[in-house]
DRENZADREN-903753 format. One record per residue (C-alpha): residue number from 0; residue in three letters; x, y, z. Coordinates in steps of 0.1 Angstrom, whole numbers, plus 5000, padded with zeros to 4 digits. Example, Ala and Ser with C-alpha at 12.3 -4.5 7.8 and 13.67 -1.06 7.14 Angstrom:
BEGIN
[site 0, Ala, [5123, 4955, 5078]]
[site 1, Ser, [5137, 4989, 5071]]
END
This chain:
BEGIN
[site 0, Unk, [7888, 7603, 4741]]
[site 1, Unk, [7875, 7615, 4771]]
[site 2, Unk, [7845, 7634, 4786]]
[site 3, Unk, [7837, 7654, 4816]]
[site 4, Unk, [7804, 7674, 4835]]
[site 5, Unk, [7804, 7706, 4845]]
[site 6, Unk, [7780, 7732, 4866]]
[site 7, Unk, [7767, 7764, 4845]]
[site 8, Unk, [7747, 7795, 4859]]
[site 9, Unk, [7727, 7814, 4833]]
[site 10, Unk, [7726, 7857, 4833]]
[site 11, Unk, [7689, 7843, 4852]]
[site 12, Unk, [7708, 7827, 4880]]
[site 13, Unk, [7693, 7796, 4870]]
[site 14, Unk, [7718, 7767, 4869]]
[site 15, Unk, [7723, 7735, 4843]]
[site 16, Unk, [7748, 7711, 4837]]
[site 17, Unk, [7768, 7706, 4805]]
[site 18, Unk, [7791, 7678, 4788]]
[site 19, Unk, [7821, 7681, 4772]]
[site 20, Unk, [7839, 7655, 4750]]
[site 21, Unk, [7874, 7662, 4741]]
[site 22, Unk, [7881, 7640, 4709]]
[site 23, Unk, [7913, 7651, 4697]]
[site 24, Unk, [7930, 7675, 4675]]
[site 25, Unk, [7926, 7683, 4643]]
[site 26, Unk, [7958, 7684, 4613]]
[site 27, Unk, [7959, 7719, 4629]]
[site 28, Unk, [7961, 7710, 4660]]
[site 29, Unk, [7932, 7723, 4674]]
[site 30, Unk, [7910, 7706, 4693]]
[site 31, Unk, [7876, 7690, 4686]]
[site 32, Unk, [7852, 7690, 4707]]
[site 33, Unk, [7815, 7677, 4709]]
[site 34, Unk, [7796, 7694, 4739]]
[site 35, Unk, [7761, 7698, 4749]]
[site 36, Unk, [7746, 7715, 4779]]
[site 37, Unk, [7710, 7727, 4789]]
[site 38, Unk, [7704, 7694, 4813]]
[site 39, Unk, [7689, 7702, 4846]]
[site 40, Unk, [7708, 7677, 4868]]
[site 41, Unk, [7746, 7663, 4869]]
[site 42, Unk, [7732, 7625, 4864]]
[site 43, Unk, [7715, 7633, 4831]]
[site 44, Unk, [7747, 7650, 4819]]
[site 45, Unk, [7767, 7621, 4828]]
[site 46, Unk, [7742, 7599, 4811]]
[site 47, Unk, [7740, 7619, 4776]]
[site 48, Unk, [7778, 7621, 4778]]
[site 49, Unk, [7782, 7586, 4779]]
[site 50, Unk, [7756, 7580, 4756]]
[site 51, Unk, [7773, 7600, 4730]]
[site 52, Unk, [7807, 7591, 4738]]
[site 53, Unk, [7797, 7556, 4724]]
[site 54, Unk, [7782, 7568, 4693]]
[site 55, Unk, [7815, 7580, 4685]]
[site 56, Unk, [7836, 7550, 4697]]
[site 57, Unk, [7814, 7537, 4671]]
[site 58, Unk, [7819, 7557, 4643]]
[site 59, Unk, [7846, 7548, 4621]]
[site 60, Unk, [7865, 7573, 4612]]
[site 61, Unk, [7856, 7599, 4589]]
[site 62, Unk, [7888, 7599, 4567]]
[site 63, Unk, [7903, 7565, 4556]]
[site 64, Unk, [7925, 7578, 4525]]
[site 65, Unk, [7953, 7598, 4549]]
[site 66, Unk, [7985, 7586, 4533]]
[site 67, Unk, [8019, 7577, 4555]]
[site 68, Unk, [8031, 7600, 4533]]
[site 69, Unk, [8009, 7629, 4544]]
[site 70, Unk, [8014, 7619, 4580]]
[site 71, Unk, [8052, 7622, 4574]]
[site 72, Unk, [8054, 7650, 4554]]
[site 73, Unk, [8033, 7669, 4584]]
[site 74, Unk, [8057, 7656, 4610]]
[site 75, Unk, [8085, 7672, 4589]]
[site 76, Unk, [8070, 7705, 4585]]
[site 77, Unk, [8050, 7710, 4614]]
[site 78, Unk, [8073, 7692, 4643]]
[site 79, Unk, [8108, 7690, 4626]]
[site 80, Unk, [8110, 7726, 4606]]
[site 81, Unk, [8093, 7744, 4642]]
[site 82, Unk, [8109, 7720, 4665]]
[site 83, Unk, [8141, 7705, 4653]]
[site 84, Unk, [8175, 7716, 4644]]
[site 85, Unk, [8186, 7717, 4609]]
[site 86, Unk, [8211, 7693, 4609]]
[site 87, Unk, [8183, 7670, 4625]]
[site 88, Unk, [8156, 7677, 4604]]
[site 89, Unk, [8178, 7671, 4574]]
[site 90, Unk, [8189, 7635, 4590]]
[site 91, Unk, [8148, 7625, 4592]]
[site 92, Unk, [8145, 7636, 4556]]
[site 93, Unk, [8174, 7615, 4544]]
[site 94, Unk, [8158, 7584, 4565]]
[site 95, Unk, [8124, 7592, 4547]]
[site 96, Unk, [8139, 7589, 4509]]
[site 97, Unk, [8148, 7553, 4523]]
[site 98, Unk, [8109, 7543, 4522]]
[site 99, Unk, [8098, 7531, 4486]]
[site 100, Unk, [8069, 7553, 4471]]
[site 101, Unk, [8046, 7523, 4474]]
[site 102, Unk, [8044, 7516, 4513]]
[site 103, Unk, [8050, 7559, 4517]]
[site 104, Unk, [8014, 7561, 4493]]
[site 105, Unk, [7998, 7535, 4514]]
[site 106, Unk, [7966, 7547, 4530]]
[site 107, Unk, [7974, 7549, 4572]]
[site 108, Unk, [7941, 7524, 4578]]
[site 109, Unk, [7964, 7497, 4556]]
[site 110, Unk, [7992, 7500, 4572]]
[site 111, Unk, [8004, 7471, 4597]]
[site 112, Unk, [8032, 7458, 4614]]
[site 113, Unk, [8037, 7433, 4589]]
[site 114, Unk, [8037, 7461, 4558]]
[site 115, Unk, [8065, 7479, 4579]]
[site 116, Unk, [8084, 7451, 4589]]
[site 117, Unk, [8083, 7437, 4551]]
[site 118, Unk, [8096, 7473, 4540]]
[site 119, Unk, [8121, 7468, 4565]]
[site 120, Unk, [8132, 7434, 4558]]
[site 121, Unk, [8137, 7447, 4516]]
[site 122, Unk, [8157, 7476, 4530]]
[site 123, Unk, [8180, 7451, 4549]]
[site 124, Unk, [8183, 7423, 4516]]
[site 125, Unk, [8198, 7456, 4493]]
[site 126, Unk, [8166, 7477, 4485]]
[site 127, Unk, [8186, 7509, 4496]]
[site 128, Unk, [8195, 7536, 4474]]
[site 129, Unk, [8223, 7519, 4445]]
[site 130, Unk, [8209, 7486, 4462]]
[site 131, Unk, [8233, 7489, 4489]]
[site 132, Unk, [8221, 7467, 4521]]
[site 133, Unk, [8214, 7486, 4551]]
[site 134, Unk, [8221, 7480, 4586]]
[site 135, Unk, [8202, 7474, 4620]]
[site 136, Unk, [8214, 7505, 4630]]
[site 137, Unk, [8202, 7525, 4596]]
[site 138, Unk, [8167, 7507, 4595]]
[site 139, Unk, [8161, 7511, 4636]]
[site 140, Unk, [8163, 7552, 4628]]
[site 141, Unk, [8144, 7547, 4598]]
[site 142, Unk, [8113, 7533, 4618]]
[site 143, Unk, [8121, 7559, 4648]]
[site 144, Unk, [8111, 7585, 4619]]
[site 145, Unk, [8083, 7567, 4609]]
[site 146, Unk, [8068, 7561, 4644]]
[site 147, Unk, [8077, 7598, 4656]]
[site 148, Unk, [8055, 7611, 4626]]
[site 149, Unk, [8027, 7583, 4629]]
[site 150, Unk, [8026, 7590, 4667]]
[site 151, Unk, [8019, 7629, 4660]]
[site 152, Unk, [7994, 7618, 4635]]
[site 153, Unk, [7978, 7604, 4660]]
[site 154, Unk, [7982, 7635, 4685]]
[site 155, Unk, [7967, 7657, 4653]]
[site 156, Unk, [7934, 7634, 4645]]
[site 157, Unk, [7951, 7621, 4610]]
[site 158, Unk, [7945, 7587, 4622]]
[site 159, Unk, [7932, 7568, 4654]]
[site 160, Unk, [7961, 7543, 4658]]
[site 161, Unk, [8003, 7539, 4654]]
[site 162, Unk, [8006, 7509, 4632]]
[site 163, Unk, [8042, 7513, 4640]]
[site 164, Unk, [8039, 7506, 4678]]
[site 165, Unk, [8042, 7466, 4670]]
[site 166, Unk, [8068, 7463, 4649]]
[site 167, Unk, [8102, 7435, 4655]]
[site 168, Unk, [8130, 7455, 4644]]
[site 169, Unk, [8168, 7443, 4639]]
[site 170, Unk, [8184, 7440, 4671]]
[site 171, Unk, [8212, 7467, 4677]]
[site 172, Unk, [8246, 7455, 4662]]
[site 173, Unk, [8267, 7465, 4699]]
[site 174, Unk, [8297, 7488, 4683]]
[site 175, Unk, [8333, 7495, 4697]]
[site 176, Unk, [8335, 7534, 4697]]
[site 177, Unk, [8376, 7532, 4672]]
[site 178, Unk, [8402, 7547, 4695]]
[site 179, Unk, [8436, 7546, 4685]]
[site 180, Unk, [8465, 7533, 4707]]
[site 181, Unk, [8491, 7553, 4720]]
[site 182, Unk, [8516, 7541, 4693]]
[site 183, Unk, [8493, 7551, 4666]]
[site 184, Unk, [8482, 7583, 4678]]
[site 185, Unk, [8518, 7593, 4684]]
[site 186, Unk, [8528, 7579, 4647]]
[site 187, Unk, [8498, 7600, 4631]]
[site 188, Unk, [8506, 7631, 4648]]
[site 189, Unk, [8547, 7628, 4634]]
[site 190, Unk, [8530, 7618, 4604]]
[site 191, Unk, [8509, 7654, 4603]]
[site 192, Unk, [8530, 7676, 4620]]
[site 193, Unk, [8540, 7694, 4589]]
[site 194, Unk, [8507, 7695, 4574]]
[site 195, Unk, [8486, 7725, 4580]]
[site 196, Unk, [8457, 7703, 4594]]
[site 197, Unk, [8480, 7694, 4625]]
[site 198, Unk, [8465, 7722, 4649]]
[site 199, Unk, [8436, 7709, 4646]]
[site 200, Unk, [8442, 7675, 4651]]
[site 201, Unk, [8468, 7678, 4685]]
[site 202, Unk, [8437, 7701, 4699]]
[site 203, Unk, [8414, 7673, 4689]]
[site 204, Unk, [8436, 7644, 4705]]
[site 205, Unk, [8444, 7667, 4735]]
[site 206, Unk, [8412, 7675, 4744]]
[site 207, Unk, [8383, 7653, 4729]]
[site 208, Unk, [8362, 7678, 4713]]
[site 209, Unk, [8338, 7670, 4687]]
[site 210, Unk, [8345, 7688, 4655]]
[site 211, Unk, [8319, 7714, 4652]]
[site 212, Unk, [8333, 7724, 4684]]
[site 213, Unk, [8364, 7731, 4671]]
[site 214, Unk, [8361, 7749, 4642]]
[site 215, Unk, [8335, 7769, 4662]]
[site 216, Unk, [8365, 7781, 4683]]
[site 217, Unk, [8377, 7822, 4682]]
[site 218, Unk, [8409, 7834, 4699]]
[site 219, Unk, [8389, 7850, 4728]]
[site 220, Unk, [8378, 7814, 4742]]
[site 221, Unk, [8413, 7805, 4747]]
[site 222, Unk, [8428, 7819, 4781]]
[site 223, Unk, [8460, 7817, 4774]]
[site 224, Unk, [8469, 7828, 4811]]
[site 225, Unk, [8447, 7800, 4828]]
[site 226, Unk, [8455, 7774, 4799]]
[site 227, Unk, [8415, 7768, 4793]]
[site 228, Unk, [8392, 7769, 4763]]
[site 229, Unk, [8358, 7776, 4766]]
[site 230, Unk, [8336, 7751, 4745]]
[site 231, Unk, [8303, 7773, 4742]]
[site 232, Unk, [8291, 7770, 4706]]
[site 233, Unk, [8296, 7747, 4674]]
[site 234, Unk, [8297, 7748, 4634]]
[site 235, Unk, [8274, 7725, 4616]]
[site 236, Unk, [8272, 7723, 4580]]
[site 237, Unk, [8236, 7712, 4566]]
[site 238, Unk, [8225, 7715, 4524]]
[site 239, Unk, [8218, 7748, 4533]]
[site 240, Unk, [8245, 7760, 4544]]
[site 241, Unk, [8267, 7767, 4577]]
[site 242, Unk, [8258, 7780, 4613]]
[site 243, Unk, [8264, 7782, 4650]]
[site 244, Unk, [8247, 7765, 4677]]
[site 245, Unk, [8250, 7756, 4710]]
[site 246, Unk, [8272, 7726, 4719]]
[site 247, Unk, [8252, 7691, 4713]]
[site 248, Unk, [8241, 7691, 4753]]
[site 249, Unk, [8234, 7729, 4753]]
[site 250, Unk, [8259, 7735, 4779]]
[site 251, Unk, [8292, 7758, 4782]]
[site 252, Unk, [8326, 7738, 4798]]
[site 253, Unk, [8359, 7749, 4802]]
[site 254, Unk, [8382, 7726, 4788]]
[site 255, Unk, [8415, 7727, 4803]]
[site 256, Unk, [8446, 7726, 4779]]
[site 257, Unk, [8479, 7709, 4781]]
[site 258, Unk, [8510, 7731, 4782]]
[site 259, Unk, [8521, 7717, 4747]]
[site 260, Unk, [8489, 7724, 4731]]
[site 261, Unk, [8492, 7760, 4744]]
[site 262, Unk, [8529, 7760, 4726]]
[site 263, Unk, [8517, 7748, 4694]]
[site 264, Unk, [8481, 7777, 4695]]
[site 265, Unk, [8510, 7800, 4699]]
[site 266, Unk, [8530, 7792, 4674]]
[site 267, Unk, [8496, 7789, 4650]]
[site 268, Unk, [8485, 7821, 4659]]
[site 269, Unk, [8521, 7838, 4644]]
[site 270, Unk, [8512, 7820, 4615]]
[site 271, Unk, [8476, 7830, 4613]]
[site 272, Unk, [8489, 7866, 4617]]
[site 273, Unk, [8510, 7863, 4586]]
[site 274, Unk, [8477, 7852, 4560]]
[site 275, Unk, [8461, 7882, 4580]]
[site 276, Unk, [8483, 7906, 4568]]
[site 277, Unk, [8491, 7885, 4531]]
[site 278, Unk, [8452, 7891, 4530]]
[site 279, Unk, [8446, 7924, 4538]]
[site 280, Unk, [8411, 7937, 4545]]
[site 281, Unk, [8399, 7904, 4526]]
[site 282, Unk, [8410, 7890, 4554]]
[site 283, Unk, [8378, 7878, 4579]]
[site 284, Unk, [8391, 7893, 4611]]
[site 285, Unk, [8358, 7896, 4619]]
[site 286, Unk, [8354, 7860, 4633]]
[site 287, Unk, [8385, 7858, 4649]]
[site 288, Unk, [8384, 7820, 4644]]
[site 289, Unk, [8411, 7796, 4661]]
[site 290, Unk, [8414, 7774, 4626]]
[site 291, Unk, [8401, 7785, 4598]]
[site 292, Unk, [8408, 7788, 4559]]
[site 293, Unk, [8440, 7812, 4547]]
[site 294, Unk, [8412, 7836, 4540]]
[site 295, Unk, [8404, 7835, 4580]]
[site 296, Unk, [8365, 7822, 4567]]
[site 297, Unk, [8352, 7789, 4580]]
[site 298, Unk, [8365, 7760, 4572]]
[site 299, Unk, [8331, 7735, 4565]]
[site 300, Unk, [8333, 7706, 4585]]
[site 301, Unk, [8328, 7674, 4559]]
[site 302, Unk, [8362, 7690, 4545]]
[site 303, Unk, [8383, 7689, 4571]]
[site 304, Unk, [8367, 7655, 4581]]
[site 305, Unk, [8375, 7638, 4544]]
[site 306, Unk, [8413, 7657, 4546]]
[site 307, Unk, [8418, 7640, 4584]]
[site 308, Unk, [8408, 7609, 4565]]
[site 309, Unk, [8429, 7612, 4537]]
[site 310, Unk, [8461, 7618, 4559]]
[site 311, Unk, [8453, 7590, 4587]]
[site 312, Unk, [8447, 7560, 4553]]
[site 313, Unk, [8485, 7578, 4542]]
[site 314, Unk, [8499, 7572, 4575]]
[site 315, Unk, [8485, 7535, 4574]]
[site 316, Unk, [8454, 7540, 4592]]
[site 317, Unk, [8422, 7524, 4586]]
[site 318, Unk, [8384, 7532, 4596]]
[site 319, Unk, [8404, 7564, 4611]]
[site 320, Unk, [8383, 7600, 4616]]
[site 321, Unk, [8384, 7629, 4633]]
[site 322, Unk, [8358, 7613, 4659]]
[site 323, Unk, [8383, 7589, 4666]]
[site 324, Unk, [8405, 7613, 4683]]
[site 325, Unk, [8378, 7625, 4704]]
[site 326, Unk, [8375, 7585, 4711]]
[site 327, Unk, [8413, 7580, 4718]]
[site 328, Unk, [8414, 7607, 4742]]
[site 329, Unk, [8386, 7597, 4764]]
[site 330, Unk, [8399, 7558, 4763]]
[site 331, Unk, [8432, 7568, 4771]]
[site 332, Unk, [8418, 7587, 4803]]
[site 333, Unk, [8399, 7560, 4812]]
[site 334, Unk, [8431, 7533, 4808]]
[site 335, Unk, [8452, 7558, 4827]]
[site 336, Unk, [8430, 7558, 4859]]
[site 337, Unk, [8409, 7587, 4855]]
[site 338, Unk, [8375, 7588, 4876]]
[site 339, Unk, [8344, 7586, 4850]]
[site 340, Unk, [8332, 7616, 4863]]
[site 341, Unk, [8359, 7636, 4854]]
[site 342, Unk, [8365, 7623, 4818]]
[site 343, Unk, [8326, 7626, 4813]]
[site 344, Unk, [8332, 7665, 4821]]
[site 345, Unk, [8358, 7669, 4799]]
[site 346, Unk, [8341, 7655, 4770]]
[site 347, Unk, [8309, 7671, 4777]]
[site 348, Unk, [8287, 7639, 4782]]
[site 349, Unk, [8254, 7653, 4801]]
[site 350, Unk, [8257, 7624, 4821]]
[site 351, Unk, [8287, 7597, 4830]]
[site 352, Unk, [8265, 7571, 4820]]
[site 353, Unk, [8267, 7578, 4786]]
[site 354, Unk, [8308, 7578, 4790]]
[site 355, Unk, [8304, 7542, 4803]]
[site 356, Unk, [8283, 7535, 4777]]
[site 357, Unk, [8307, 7543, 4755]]
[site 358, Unk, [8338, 7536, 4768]]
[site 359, Unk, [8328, 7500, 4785]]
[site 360, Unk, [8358, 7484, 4771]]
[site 361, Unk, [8381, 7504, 4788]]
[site 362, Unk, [8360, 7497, 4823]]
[site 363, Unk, [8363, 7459, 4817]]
[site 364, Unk, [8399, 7467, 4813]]
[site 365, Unk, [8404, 7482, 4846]]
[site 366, Unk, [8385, 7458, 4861]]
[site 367, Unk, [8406, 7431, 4851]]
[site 368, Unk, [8436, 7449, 4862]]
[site 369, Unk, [8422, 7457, 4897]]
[site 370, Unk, [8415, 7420, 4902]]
[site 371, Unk, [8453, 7419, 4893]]
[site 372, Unk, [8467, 7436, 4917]]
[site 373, Unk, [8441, 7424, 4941]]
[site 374, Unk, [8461, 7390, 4935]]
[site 375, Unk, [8495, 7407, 4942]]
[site 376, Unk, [8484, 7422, 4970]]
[site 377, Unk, [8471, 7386, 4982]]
[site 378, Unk, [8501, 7364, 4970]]
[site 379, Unk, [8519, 7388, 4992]]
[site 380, Unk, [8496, 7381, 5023]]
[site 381, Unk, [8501, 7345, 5014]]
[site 382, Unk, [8534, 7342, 5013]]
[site 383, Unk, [8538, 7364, 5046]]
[site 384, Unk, [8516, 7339, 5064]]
[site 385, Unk, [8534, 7309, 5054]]
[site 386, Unk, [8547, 7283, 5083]]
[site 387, Unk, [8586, 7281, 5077]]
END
């Protein structure tokens, strides 16, 4: 809450002073406002202004039935539907079912640390959906929804505090991103190269894109002259349906393409031209796609992810998806001496950091091996410098 004075001249030329108390917004998000002006001098402006501005420190507030529920349910609607990708919004519903019906009915003005951390703590002991036990992970971007939406609440004047500002959570449970070895890559890829899925996965290993990326792909972003793709869009698959968006970072990259990779698009495309012409005019031409169904329609992303899955547990693979190839590729980079930068390009990180992040392991790894050869280098120096 805050207040401020201000100078006014009347159609008379005769000049006042006015306050003007900004107390928040409304569910609307419009702003309420308590002003006053007619006083002849700044210092008995500045004095009714703060007058008032206690009266309504002091007020309680005027609403004290405001339900989490309502709080969230406006988050979702006015902040995720106007603000938020589908695929997004769709995740912060999902994380909202988690919440039992008794803490989401819960007046705001009862809600504490301790209610949230209790909800959290029955979430974690098997209160999930079939009574499954969730992890740190699951319950930190349950609360992250929660505190988005109470945060708002506060921004819209549906309550005057976070409750969820104080809250212990879980600590995050540090993951290994799953890369394969070279061994296993190269035995999944003789395991798949008959199956029609095995374009998809050789561009996948061979370049590290992320799945919507690749089903996102038409014929006209591969330069078959300059041996690039260009990564500018993505297919995501939400309840409603499929679309196109921009890549996850919003930015274009060429991504350049190994000469094999180029032999086997070649070779897919001759195939691709047969189903065209099986097809007919039923066949969609239209969006030109790299890999798609016979029909030349999309193929939806959660199936080609559960047929990769299928094929990697036959070929004796475990806790194995088409992420992991994306994985595998950047890991093997990083073994193989590449600088950071450049595999953080290639995989379209926004920033190396993130690649680091991610690919720590394989940093420690280098390390280790530079202190190595550091050694060599030295138990050649001291033998050199031995007496005889």
């Amino acid at each position: 809450m805050r207040f401020r004075v201000y100078k006014r001249a009347s159609k008379k030329r005769r000049t006042t002073w006015t306050y003007l108390i900004e107390i928040g917004k409304d569910a609307d998000g419009k702003r309420i406002r308590d002003t006053k002006s007619g006083f002849r001098t700044r210092h008995e402006a500045e004095v009714a202004g703060e007058v008032k501005m206690a009266e309504l420190k002091a007020k309680p507030p005027e609403d004290k039935t405001t339900t989490l529920r309502e709080v969230v349910e406006a988050f979702l609607i006015r902040h995720g539907e106007r603000r938020c990708a589908p695929k997004t919004l769709e995740r912060y519903r999902q994380e909202v079912v988690r919440i039992s019906d008794a803490v989401l009915d819960l007046p705001v003005s009862q809600l504490s640390p301790i209610v949230l951390e209790e909800e959290y703590q029955r979430l974690k002991d098997g209160g999930g959906k079939r009574r499954k036990t969730l992890g740190a992970k699951t319950i930190r971007n349950v609360h992250g929804v929660i505190h988005a939406a109470l945060e708002k609440g506060v921004k819209w004047g549906m309550t005057d505090k976070n409750p969820a500002d104080n809250c212990d959570l879980p600590p995050a449970e540090p993951r290994k991103a799953r890369s394969l070895t070279v061994e296993e890559l190269r035995n999944l890829l003789d395991f798949t190269v008959t199956h029609w899925m095995y374009p998809i996965i050789r561009f996948a290993a061979d370049t590290g894109c992320r799945r919507g990326e690749i089903l996102a792909l038409q014929w006209t972003d591969i330069d078959f002259k300059t041996g690039r793709a260009m990564i500018s869009k993505s297919l995501e698959q939400t309840k409603d349906g499929l679309r196109i968006k921009s890549p996850k970072n919003g930015r274009t990259r060429e991504c350049p393409l190994p000469a094999g990779l180029l032999d086997i698009l070649k070779t897919h495309r001759q195939e691709q031209d047969s189903a065209r012409r099986a097809f007919g005019k039923d066949y969609r031409s239209d969006l030109d796609l790299v890999f798609a169904g016979p029909d030349g329609d999309f193929l939806k992303p959660d199936s080609a992810t559960a047929t990769f899955c299928r094929l990697s547990k036959q070929a004796g693979l475990q806790r194995v998806g088409l992420h992991t190839l994306r994985h595998t590729h950047g890991s093997l980079l990083m073994v193989a001496g590449h600088a950071l930068a450049t595999v953080s390009k290639r995989l379209g990180h926004v920033d190396p950091s993130i690649t680091a992040r991610i690919y720590a392991h394989t940093l420690t790894s280098e390390e280790r091996r530079a202190a190595d050869d550091w050694q060599s280098l030295m138990d050649r120096f001291d033998g050199s410098s031995k007496v005889v």
